[in-house]
N, C-alpha and C positions, 0 to 999 in steps of 0.2 A: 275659786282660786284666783289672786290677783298676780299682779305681772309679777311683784315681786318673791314673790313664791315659787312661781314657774322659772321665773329665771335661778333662784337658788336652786332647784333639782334640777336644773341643768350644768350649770356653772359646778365643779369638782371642792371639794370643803376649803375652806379658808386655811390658809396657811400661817406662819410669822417668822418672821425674821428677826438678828438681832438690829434692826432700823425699824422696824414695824414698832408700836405699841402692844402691850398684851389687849388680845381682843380686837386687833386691826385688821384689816382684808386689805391691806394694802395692795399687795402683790396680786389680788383679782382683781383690784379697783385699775388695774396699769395697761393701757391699750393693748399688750400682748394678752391681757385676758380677755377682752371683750372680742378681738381677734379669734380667742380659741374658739370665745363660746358660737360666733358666727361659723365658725368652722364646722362648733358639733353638728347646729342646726342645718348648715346644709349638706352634712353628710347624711344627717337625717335623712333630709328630704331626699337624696342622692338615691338614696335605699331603696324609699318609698317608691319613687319613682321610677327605679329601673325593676322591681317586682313589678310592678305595675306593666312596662313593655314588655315585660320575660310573660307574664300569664297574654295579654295582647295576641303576643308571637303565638305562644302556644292555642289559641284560638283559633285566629288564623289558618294556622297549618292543621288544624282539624278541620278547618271547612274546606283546604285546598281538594282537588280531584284522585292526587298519587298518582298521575300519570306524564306529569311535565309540564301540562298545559298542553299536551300538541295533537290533544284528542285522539290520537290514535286508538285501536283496538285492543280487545281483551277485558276482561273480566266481564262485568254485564252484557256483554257485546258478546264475547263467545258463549255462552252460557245460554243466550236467545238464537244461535246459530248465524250469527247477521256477519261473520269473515268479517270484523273490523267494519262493516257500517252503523250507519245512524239508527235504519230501522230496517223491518220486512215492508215490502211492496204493500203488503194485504195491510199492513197498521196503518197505512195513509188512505181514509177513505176517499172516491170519487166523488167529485164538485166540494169538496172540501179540506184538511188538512191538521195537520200536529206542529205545535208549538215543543221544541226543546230546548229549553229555559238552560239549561246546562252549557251548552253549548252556543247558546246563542243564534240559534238557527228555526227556520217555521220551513218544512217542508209542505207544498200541497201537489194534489192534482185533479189540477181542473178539470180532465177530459180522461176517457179511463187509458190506462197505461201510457200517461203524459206527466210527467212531476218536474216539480219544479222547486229551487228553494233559493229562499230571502235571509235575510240577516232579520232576524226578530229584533232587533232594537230599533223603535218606532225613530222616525227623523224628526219628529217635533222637539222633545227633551230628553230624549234616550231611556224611556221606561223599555222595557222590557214588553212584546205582546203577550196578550194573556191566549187566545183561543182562535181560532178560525171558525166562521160559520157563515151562512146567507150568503158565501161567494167572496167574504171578505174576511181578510187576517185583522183583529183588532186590537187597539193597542186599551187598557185598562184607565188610563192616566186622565184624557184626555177627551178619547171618544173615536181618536182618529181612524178611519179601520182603509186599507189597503187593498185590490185587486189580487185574489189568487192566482191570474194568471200572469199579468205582470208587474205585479208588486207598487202600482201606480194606486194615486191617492185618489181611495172612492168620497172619501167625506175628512175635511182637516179637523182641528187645526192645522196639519202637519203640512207641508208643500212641495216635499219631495218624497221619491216612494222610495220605498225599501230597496235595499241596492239587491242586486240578484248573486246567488254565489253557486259556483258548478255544482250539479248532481248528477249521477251517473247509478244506473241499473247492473248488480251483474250477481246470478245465480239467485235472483227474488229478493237482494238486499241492496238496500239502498247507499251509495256510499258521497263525502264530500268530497271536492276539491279535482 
């Protein structure tokens, strides 16, 4: 298809006047129509485009959590009996720990009935850790892996360690803040 095609099935049929000749396009040829046709194309595009944010959004808001963001408890939480925390005691094993990639949180305990918890997001480029093990939270990206006990950097890149965030014991579940 050449431009001039494409622009005729956009452009609306020719019209005449009695100033036109028979067989004139005059009145398309006249900057108010080149106007329109700029118009059509970008309400077109207009379209295109805000479908295109409207499915976006609609993505999005299927990945959100439905809770507000403010992690509070309920749903999977009460359901594992944890009153609103992160986990049970018994799911954080001794000298080692669980990554909660949701939340953004790696709880461990280093020592038994001792826990402790970091911000999982590694300080070198802000991945995400992937696991804890050997005594050390690691982050996937990089290589960098962290002190589970106090979240200080066993091997970088990275040069600062995981900032530490409250955890607190009560009734065998673990809770933040």
């Amino acid at each position: 298809m050449n431009h001039t095609s494409r622009t005729a099935s956009v452009t609306p049929p020719a019209t005449t006047d009695s100033t036109a000749t028979p067989g004139s396009t005059a009145p398309n040829d006249s900057p108010d129509s080149t106007a329109s046709r700029a118009s059509y194309g970008s309400t077109r595009r207009s379209v295109v485009a805000a479908a295109g944010a409207a499915g976006l959004v609609t993505v999005l808001a299927a990945c959100g959590g439905g809770d507000g963001g403010n992690g509070g408890g309920g749903g999977d939480d009460e359901a594992k009996g944890l009153d609103g925390g992160i986990a049970k005691t018994s799911d954080i094993p001794e000298g080692g720990g669980k990554v909660f990639p949701d939340r953004k949180v790696v709880v461990t305990q280093p020592a038994k009935g001792q826990f402790k918890a970091f911000s999982a997001v590694c300080t070198h480029q802000g991945c995400v850790v992937k696991d804890v093990s050997g005594g050390t939270v690691n982050c996937p990206c990089h290589g960098s892996k962290f002190n589970i006990a106090d979240g200080s950097v066993q091997a970088g890149p990275a040069q600062r360690p995981l900032p530490e965030q409250k955890v607190s014991v009560h009734d065998g579940s673990l809770h933040l803040g």
